[in-house]
N, C-alpha and C positions, 0 to 999 in steps of 0.2 A: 121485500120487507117494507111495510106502509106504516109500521109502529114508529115511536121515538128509544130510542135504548141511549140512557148512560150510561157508561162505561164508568165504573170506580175499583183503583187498581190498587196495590199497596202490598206491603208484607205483614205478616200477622200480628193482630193486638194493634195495628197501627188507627184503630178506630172504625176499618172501613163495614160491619157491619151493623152495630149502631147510626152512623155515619147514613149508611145507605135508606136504613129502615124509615128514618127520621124525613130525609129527604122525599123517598117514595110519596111517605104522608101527607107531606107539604105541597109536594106537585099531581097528588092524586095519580100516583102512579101504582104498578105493582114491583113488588119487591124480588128477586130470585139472588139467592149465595150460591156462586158455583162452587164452590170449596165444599158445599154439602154433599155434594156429588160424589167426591173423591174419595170424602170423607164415608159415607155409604159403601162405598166399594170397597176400603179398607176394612169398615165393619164386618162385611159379609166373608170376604176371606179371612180372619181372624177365626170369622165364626166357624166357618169352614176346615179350620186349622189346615190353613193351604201357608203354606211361610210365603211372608211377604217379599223376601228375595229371588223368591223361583219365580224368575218371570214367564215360562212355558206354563205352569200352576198358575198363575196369576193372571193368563192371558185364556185359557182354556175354562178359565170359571165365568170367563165374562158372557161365554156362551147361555148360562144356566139365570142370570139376570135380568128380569121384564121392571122395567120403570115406567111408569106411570103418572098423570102430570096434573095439576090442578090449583085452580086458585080458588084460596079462601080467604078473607080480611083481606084484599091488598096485599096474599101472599102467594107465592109460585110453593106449590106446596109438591112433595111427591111421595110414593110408595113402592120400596124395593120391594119385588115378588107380594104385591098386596098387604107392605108390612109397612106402618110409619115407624119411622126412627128419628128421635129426637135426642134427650141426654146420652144414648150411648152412642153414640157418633162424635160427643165433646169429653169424652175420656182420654187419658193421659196415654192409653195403648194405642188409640188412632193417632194422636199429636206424635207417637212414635215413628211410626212406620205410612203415615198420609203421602210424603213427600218422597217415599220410597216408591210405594206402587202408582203414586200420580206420575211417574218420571216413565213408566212403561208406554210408548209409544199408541198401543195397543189400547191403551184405558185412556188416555189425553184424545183420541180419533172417536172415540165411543161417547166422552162425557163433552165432548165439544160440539157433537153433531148431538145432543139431548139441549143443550145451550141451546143452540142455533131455532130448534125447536119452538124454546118459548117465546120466540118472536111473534108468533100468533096469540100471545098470552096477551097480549095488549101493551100497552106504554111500560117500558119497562126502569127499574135504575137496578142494572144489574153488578155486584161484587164478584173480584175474585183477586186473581193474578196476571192474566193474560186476557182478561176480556176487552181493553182497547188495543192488544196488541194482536191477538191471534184469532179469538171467537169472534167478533165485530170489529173488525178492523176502519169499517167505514159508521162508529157508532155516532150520533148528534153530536157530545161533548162527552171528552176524557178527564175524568181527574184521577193524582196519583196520590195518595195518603201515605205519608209519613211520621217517624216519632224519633225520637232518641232511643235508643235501647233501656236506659234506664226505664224512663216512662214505661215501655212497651213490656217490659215485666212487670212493672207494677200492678199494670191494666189487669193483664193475664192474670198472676197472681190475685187477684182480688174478684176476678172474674168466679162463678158459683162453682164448684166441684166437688165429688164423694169427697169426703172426709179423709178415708182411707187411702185418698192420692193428693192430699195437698203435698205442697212443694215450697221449699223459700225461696224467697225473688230472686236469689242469688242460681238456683238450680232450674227454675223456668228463665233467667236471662241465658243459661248456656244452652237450653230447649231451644228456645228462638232463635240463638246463634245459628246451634246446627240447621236448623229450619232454612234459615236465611242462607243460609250457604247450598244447601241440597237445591232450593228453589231456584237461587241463581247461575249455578252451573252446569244444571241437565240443560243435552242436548236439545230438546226437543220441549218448546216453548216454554225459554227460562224468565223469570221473574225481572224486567224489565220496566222502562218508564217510556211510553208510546211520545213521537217525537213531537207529538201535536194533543200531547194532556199538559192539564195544567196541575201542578205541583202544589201541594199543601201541608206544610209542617202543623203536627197537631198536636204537639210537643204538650204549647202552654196555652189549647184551646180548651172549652168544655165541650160537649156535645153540638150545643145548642147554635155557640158560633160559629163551627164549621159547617152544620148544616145552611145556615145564614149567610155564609161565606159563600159560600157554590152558589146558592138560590140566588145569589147579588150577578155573579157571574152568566148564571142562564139567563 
């Protein structure tokens, strides 16, 4: 690998895909969210109507899955089965059940080695959960994005969705809970903070500062 990759880690809503988007821009890099990933594969069995708890179902569809990989604007862009997916991969049925089928052993070995991949995409600043701890372990600089919980439902909640699935901050902060807890306690690369990232409360920042924040740092 002759690319640069930073690694930006965090739990959801905690800014890191704004966060990253912004940075990429600044340092003329390309941008990849591995959480789209997961997030893809969720969609597709959904679509499938394969239950997301059968993990023999879940592991058996992955067979049926071609991804496909590309950059446009400064974006790691991709196409499940020739298809892009965009708003319905940030539906409230995925944010269900993402951190369920991401926990499958089988799909974290599949969507890590599609990761790994875009190393040949050129300079990259990639988000997720485990990408300075598990996907790039040895990436340029790590940072971890954090909030408060309150914040982190705010964000969410105000973040764009159907109509037909808003939610009050009080019922997307227990979304994020469970999140935060499925995240952190699968076996198989749980949601941690790499021992050599640097830490960033984004609590009482805007966008703009944290982006400025890191870029001080690199």
């Amino acid at each position: 690998m002759n690319n640069i990759i930073i690694a930006v880690d965090g739990p959801s809503a905690s800014g890191k895909s704004t966060v990253s988007k912004g940075l990429a821009r600044k340092l003329g890099y390309n941008y990849a969210d591995s959480g789209a990933l997961y997030r893809a594969i969720t969609w597709y069995i959904l679509d499938c109507r394969i239950d997301p708890n059968n993990n023999a179902a879940v592991i058996k569809s992955l067979d049926d899955i071609k991804m496909q990989f590309n950059v446009l604007n400064g974006v790691v862009n991709f196409l499940l089965n020739n298809r892009s997916l965009t708003s319905e991969i940030r539906a409230e049925s995925i944010n269900k059940y993402v951190s369920i089928v991401s926990a499958v052993p089988e799909v974290r070995e599949l969507v890590v080695k599609w990761l790994r991949s875009m190393a040949d995409c050129g300079n990259l600043v990639m988000e997720g959960r485990d990408i300075g701890t598990v996907v790039f372990p040895n990436a340029y600089k790590k940072f971890y994005l954090d909030a408060s919980s309150e914040e982190r439902a705010k964000r969410r909640h105000n973040e764009n969705v159907p109509q037909s699935e808003s939610m009050s901050v009080k019922e997307v902060k227990e979304s994020l809970s469970n999140r935060d807890k499925l995240d952190s306690s699968r076996k198989i690369a749980p949601l941690r903070i790499a021992s050599d990232a640097k830490v960033i409360d984004t609590t009482s920042m805007d966008i703009d500062q944290v982006v400025d924040k890191i870029a001080s740092l690199l």
